[in-house]
MARDOLUM-708107 format. One line per 2 residues: their letters; for each residue x, y, z of N, C-alpha, C. Coordinates in Angstrom, 2 decimals. Example, Ala and Ser with C-alpha at 12.3 -4.5 7.8 and 13.67 -1.06 7.14 Angstrom:
BEGIN
AS> 13.19:-5.69:7.80:12.30:-4.50:7.80:13.20:-3.30:7.80 | 12.85:-2.25:7.08:13.67:-1.06:7.14:12.90:0.03:7.87
! end
This chain:
BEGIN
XX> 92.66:73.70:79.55:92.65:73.06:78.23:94.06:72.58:77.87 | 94.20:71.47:77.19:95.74:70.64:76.83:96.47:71.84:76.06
XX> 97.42:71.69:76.10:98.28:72.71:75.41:98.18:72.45:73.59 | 97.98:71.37:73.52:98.04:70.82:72.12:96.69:71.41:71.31
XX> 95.77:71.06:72.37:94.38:71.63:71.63:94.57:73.19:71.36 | 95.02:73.72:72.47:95.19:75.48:72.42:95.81:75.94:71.14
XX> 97.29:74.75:70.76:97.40:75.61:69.72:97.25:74.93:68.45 | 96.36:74.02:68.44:95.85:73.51:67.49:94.33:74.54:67.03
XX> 94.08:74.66:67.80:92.80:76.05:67.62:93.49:77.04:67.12 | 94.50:77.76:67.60:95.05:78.71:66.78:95.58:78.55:65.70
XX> 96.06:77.95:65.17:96.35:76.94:63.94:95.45:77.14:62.67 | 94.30:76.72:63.55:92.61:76.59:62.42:92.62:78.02:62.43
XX> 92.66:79.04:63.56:92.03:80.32:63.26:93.39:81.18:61.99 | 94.19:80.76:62.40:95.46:81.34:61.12:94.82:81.37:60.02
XX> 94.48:79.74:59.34:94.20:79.18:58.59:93.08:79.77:57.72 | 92.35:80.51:58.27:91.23:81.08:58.05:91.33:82.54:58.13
XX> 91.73:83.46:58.60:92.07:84.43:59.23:93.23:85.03:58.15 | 93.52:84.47:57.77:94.96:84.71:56.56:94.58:85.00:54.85
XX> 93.14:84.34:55.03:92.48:85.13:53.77:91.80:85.91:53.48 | 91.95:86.78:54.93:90.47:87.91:55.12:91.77:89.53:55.54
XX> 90.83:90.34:54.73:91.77:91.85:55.02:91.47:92.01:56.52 | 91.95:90.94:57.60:92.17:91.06:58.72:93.55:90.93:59.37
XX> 93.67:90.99:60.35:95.34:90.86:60.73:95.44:89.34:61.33 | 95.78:88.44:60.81:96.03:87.25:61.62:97.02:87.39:62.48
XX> 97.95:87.61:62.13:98.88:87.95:63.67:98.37:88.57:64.64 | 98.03:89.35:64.65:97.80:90.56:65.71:96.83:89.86:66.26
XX> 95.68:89.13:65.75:94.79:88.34:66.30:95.55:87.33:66.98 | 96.25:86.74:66.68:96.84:85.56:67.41:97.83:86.21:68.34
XX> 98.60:87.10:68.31:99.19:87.60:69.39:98.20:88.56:70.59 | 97.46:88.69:70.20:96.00:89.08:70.84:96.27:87.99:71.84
XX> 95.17:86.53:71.44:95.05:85.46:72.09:95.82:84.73:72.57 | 97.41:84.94:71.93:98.56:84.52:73.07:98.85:85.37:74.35
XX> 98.48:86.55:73.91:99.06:87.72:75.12:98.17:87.71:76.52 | 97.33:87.74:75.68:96.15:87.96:76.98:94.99:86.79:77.16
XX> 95.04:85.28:76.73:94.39:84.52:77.29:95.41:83.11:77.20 | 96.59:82.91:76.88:97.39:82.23:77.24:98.71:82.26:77.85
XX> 98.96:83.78:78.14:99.84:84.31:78.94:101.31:84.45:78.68 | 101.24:84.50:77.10:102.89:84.73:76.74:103.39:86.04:76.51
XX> 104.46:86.62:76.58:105.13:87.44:76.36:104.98:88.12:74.97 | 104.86:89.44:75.05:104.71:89.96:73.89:105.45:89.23:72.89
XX> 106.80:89.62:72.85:107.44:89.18:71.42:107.87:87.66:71.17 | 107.01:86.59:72.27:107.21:85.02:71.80:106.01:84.93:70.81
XX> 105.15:85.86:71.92:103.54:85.62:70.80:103.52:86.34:69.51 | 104.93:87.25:68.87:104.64:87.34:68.04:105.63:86.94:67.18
XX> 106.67:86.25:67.64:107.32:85.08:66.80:106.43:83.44:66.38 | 105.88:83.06:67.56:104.70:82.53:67.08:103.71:82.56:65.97
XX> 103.48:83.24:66.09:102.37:84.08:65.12:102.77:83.79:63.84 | 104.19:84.47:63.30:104.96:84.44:62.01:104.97:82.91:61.88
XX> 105.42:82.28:62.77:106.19:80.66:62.49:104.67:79.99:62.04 | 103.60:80.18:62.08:102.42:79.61:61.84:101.68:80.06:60.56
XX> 102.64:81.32:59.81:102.17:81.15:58.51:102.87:79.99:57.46 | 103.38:79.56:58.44:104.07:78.48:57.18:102.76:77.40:56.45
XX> 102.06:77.17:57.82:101.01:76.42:57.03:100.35:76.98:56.34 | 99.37:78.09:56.19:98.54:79.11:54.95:99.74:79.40:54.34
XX> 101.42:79.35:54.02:101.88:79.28:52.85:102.01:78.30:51.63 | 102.06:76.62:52.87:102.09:75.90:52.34:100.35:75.65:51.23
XX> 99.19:76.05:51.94:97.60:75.91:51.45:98.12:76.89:50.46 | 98.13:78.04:50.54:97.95:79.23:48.97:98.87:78.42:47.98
XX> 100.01:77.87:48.15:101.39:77.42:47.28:100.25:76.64:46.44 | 99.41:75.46:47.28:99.28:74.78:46.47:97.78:74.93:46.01
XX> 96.90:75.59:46.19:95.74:76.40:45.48:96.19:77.07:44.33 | 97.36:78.18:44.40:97.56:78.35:43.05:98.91:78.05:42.36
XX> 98.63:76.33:42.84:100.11:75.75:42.28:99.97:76.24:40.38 | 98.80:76.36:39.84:98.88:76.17:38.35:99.23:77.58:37.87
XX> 99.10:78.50:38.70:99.46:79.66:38.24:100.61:79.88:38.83 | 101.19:79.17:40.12:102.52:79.73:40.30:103.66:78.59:39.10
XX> 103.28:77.90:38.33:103.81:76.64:37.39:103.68:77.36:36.45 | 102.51:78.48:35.78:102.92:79.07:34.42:103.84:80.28:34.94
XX> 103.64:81.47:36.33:104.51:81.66:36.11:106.04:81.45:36.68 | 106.44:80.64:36.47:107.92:79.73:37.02:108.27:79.59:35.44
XX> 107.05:79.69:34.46:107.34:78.78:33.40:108.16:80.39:32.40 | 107.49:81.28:32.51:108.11:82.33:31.92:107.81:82.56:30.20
XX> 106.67:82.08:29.92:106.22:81.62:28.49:105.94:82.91:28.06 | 105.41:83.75:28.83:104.87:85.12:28.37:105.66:86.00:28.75
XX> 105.12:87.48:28.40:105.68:88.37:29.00:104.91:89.01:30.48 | 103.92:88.37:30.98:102.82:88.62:31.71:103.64:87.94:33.19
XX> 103.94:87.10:32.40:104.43:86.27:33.35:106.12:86.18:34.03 | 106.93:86.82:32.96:108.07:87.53:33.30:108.18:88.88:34.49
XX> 106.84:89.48:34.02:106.40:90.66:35.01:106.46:90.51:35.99 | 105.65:89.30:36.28:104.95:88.74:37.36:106.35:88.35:38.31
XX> 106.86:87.79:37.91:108.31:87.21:38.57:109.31:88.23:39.02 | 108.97:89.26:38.19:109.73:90.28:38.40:109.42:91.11:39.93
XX> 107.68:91.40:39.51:107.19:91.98:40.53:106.95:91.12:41.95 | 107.26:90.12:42.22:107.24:88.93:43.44:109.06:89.28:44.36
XX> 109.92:89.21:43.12:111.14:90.00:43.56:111.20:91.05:44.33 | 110.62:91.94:43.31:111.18:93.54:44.02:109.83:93.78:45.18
XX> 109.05:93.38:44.92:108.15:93.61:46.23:108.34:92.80:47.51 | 108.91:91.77:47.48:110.18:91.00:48.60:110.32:91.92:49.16
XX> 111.89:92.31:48.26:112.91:92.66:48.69:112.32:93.96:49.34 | 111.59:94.60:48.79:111.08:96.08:49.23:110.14:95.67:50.77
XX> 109.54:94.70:50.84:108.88:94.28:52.43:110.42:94.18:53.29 | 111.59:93.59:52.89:112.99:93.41:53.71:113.07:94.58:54.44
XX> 112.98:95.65:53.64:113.40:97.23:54.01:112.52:97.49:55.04 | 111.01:97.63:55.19:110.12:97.83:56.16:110.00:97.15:56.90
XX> 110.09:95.58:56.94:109.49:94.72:57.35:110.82:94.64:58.74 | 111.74:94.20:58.28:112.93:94.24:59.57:113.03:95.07:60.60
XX> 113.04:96.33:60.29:113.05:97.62:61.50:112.10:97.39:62.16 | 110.97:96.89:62.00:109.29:97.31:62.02:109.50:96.49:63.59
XX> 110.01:94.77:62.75:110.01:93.49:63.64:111.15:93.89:64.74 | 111.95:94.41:64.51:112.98:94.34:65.52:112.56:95.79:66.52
XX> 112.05:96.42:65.91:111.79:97.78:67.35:110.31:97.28:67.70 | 109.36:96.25:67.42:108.46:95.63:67.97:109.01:94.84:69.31
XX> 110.46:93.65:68.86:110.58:92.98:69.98:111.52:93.79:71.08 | 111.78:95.11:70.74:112.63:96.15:71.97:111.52:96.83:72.86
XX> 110.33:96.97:72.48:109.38:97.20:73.12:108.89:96.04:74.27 | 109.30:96.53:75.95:109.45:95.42:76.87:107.59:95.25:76.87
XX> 107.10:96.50:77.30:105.85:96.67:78.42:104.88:95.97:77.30 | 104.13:95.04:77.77:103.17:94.10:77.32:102.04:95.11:76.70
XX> 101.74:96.13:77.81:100.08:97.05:77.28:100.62:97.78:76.63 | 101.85:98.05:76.13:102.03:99.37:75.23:101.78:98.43:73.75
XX> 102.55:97.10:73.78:102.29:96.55:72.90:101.15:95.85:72.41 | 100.19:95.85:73.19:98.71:95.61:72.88:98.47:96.93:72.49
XX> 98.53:97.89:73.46:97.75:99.12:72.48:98.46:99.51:71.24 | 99.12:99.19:70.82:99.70:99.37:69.49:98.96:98.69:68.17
XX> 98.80:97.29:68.79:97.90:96.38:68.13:96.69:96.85:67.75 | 96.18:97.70:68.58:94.86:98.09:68.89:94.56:99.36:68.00
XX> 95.43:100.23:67.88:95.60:101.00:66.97:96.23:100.98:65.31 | 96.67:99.65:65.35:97.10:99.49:64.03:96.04:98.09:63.37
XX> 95.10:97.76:64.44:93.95:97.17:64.18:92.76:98.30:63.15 | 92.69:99.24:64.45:91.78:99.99:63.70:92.28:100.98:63.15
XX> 93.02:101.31:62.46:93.67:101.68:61.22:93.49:100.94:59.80 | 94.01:99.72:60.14:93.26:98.34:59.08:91.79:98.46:58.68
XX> 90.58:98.86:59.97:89.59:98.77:59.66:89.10:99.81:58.41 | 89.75:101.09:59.40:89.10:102.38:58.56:89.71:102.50:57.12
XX> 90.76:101.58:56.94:91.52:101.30:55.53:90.41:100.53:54.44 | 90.02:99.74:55.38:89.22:98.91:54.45:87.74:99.85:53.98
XX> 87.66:100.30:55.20:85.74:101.15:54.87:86.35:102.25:53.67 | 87.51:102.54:53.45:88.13:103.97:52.74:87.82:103.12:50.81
XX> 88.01:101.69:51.29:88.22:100.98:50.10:87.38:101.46:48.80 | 86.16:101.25:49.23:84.15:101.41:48.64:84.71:102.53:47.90
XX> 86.11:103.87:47.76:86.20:104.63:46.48:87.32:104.47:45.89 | 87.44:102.61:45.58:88.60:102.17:45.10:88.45:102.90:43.33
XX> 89.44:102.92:42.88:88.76:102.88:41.16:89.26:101.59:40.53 | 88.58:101.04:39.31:89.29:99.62:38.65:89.70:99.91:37.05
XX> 90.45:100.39:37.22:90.78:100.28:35.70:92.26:99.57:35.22 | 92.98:99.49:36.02:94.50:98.70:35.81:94.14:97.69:35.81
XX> 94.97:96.94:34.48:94.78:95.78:34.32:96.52:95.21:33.77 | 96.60:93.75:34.13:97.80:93.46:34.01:98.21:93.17:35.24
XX> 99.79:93.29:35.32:100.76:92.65:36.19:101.49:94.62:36.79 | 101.67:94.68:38.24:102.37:95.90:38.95:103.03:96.30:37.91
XX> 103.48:97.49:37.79:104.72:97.74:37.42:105.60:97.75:38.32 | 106.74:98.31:37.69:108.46:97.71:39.03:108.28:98.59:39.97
XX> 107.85:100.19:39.79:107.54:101.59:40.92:106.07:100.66:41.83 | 105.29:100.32:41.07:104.11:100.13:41.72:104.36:98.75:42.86
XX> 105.46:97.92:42.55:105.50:96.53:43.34:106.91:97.02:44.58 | 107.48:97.90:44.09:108.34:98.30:44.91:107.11:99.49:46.48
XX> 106.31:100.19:45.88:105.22:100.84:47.01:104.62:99.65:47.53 | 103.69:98.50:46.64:103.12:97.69:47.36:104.28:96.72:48.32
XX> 105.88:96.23:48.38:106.36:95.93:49.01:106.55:96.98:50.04 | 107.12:98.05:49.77:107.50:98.52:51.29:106.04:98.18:52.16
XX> 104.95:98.90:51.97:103.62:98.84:52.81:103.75:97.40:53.22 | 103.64:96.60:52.98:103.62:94.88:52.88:104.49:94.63:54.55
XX> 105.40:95.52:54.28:106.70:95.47:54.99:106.01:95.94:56.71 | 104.82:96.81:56.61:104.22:97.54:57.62:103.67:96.13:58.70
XX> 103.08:95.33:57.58:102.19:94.12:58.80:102.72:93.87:59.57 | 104.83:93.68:59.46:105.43:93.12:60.29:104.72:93.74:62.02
XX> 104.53:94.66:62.32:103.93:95.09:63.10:102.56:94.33:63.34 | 102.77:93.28:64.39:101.18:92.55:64.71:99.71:93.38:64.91
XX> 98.34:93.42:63.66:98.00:94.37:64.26:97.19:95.08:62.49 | 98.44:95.04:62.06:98.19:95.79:60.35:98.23:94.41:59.55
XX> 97.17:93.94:59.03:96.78:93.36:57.93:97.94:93.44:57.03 | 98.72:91.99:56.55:99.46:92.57:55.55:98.45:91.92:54.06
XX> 97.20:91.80:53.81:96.42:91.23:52.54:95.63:92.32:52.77 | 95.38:93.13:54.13:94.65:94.02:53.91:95.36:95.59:53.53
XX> 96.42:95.63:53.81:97.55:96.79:52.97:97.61:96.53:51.78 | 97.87:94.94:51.39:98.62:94.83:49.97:97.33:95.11:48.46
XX> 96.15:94.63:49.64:94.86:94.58:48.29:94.29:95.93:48.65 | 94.46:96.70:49.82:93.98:98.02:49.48:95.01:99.09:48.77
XX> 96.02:98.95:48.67:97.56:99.71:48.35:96.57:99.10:46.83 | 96.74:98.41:46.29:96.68:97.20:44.49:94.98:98.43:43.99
XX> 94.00:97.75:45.46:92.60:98.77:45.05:93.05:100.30:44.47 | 93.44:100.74:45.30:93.78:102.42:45.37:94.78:102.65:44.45
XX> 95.61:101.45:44.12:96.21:102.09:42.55:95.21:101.33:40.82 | 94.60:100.98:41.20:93.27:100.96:40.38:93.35:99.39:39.75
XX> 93.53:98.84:40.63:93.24:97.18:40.06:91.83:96.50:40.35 | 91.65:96.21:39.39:90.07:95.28:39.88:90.44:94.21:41.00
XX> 89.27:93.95:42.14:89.37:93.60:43.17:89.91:92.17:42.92 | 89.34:91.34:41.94:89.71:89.69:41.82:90.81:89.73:41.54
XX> 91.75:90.60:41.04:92.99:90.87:40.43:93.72:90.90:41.69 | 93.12:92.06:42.56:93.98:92.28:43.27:94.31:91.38:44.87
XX> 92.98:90.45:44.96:93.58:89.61:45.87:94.16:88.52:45.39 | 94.14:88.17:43.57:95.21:87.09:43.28:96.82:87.42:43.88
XX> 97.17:88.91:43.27:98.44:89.12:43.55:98.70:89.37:45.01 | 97.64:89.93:45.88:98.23:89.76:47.21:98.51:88.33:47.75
XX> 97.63:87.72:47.47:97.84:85.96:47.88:98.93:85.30:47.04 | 99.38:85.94:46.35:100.82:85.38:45.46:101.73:85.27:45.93
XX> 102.19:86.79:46.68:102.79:87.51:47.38:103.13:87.24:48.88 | 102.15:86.22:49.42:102.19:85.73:50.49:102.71:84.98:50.94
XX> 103.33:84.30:49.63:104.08:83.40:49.62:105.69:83.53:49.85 | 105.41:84.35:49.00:107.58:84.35:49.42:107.63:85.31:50.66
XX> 106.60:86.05:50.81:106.89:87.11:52.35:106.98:86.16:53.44 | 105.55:85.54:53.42:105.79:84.32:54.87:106.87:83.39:54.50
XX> 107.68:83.07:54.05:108.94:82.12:53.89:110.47:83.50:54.47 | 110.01:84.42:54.07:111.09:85.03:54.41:110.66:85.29:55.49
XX> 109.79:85.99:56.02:109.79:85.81:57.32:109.93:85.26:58.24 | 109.41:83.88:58.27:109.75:82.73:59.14:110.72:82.27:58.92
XX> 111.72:82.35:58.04:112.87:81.60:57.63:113.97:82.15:58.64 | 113.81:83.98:58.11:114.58:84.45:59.04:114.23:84.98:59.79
XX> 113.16:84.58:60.69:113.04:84.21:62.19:114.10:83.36:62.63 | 114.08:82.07:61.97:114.26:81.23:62.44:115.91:81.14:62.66
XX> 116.71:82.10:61.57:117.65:82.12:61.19:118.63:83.48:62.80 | 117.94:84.00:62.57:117.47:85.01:63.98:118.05:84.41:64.82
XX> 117.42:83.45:65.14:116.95:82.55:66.68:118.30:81.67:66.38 | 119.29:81.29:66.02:120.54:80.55:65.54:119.39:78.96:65.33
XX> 118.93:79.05:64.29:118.22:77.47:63.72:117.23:77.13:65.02 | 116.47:77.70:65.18:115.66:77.85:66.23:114.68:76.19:65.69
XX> 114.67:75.65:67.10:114.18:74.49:66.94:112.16:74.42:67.03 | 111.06:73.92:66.07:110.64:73.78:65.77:109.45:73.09:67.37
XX> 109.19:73.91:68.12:108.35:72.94:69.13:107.57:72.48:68.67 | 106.92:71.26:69.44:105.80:70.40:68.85:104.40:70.82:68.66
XX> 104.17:71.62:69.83:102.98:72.48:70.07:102.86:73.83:68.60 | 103.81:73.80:68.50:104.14:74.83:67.06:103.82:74.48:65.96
XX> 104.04:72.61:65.83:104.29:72.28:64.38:102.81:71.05:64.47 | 102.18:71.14:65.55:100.82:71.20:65.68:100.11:72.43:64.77
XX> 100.28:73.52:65.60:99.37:74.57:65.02:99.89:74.99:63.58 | 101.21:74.52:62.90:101.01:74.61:61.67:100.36:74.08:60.74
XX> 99.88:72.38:61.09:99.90:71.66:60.46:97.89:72.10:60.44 | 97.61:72.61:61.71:96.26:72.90:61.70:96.36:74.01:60.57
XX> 96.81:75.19:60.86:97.06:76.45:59.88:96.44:75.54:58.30 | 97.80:74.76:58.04:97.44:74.20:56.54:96.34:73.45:56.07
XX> 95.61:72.74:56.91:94.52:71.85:56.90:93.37:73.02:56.68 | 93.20:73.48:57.54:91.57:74.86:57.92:92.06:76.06:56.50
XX> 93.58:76.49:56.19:93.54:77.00:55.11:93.05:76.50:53.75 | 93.95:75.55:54.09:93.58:74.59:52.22:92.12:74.45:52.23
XX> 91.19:73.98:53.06:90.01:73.74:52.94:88.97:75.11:53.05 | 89.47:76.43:53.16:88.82:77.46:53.33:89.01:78.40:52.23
XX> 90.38:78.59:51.65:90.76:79.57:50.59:89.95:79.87:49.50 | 89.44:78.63:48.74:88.65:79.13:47.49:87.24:79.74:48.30
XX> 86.88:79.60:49.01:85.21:79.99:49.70:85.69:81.59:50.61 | 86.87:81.76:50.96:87.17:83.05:51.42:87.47:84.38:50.13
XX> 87.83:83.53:49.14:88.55:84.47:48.25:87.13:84.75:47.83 | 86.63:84.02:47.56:84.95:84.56:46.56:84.47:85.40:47.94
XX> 84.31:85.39:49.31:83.24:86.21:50.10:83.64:87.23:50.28 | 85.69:87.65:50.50:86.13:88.58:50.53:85.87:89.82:49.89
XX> 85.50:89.65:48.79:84.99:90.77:47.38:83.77:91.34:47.86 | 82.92:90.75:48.93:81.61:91.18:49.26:81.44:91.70:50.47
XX> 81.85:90.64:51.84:82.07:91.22:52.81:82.86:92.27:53.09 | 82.46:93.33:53.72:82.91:94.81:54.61:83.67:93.46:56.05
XX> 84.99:93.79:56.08:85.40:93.46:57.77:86.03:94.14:58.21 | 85.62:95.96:58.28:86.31:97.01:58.20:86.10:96.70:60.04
XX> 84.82:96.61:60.32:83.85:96.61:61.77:84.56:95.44:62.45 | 84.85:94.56:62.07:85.64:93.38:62.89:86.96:94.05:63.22
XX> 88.00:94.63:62.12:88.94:95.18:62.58:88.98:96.20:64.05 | 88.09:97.02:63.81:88.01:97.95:64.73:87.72:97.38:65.90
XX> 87.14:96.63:66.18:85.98:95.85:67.06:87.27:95.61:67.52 | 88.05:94.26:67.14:89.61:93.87:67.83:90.52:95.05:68.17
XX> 90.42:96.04:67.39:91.16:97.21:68.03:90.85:97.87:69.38 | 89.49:98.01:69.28:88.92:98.63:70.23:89.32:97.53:71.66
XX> 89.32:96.28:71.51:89.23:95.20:72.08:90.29:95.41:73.28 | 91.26:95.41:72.03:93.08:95.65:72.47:93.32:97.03:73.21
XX> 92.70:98.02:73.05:93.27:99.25:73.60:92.33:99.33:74.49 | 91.38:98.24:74.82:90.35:98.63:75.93:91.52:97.98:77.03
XX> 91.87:96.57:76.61:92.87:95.46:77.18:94.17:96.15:77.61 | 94.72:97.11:77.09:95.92:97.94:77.07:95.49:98.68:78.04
XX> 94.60:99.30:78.20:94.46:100.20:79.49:94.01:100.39:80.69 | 93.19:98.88:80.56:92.97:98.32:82.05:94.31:97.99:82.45
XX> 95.57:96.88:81.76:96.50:96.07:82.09:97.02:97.29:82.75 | 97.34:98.55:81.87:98.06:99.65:82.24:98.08:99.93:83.56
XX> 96.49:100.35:83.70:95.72:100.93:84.77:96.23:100.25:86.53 | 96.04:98.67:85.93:96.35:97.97:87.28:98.07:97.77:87.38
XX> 98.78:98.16:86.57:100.29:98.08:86.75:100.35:99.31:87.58 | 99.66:100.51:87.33:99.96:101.69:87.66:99.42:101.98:89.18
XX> 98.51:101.05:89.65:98.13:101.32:91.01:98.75:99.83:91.78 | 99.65:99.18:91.30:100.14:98.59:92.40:101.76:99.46:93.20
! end
């Protein structure tokens, strides 16, 4: 298959995949690792550089709410700005160590089975959800956006859902569910910019391949046109069983790869 199509397909699956308490990375470093043959930690610089497009789709889905709050008219909305800050900065703290002792890890199957286990971890997170309680209402507080950033900080690890940490962390401190995937999808925004930014910043201005800025441009197209129809099914669908399913997938994949390294 052309290289262009390959990661133009991955692109669409980001795109889609980025609004579900699933791990889009870990999925896509999945399908780079083991059916297009890249190296653990390209496929999961990859991965990051391709949320730019589902940042650019959420930015502008809730351009009207990220415009009131930019606008600062309320105090709801002061919160709000507040809590986008410190839950950043609090993913910086987790999120860096996480990424950098990910790419020191050489052996390919250790790093699939990692995936595989922080897949189904995601799952059984989500099935734990069903004794969320809902009674918080409003905007985080500064303790509560500083916990939901560090966790946030965990996805960096390909593998852990970071919409499926941030809206089960929001569930389990008692936010109603529509609430709580507004603010995780808020949130997604300045994390994937910092992330990819300083990737990129990482890499000394790491240049932009074409095959890359293909699958972003897919990312943004299959997002923008999927977000409002994911956000409404999300509230209903269980994809506790998909998680696991890819976990199971990965640590089945991890220990064959193992298996045949170990008998040559």
């Amino acid at each position: 298959m052309d290289r262009y199509i390959e990661f133009f397909l991955l692109g669409l699956l980001q795109g889609v995949f980025e609004w579900l308490p699933i791990s889009s990375q870990g999925s896509l470093v999945l399908l780079l690792v083991l059916l297009l043959g890249f190296e653990s930690p390209e496929a999961a610089d990859i991965s990051i550089l391709l949320h730019l497009g589902s940042c650019l789709a959420v930015t502008i889905y809730f351009r009207r709410d990220i415009a009131k709050i930019l606008g600062r008219r309320s105090d709801d909305d002061k919160r709000m700005v507040l809590f986008l800050i410190v839950a950043s900065l609090a993913t910086v703290l987790t999120g860096v160590p996480i990424y950098l002792l990910f790419r020191e890890v050489s052996q390919g199957e250790t790093i699939i089975g990692l995936v595989g286990v922080a897949l189904i971890i995601t799952g059984l997170a989500q099935r734990r959800s069903i004794y969320r309680r809902r009674i918080v209402q409003g905007v985080p507080s500064t303790g509560t956006s500083f916990i939901v950033g560090l966790l946030q900080g965990l996805s960096a690890l390909p593998g852990l859902s970071r919409s499926g940490i941030t809206i089960f962390t929001l569930l389990l401190l008692g936010f109603e569910g529509k609430e709580a995937l507004r603010i995780s999808y808020l949130l997604s925004i300045p994390a994937s910019l910092l992330a990819s930014f300083g990737l990129i910043l990482l890499n000394g201005g790491l240049p932009l391949d074409p095959h890359i800025q293909m699958a972003i441009i897919a990312s943004f197209i299959s997002g923008l046109i999927t977000i409002g129809s994911l956000i409404r099914i999300s509230q209903k669908v269980n994809f506790s069983s998909f998680c696991i399913l890819m976990g199971l997938i990965a640590l089945i994949s991890s220990i064959l790869k193992f298996t045949t390294i170990s008998t040559q």
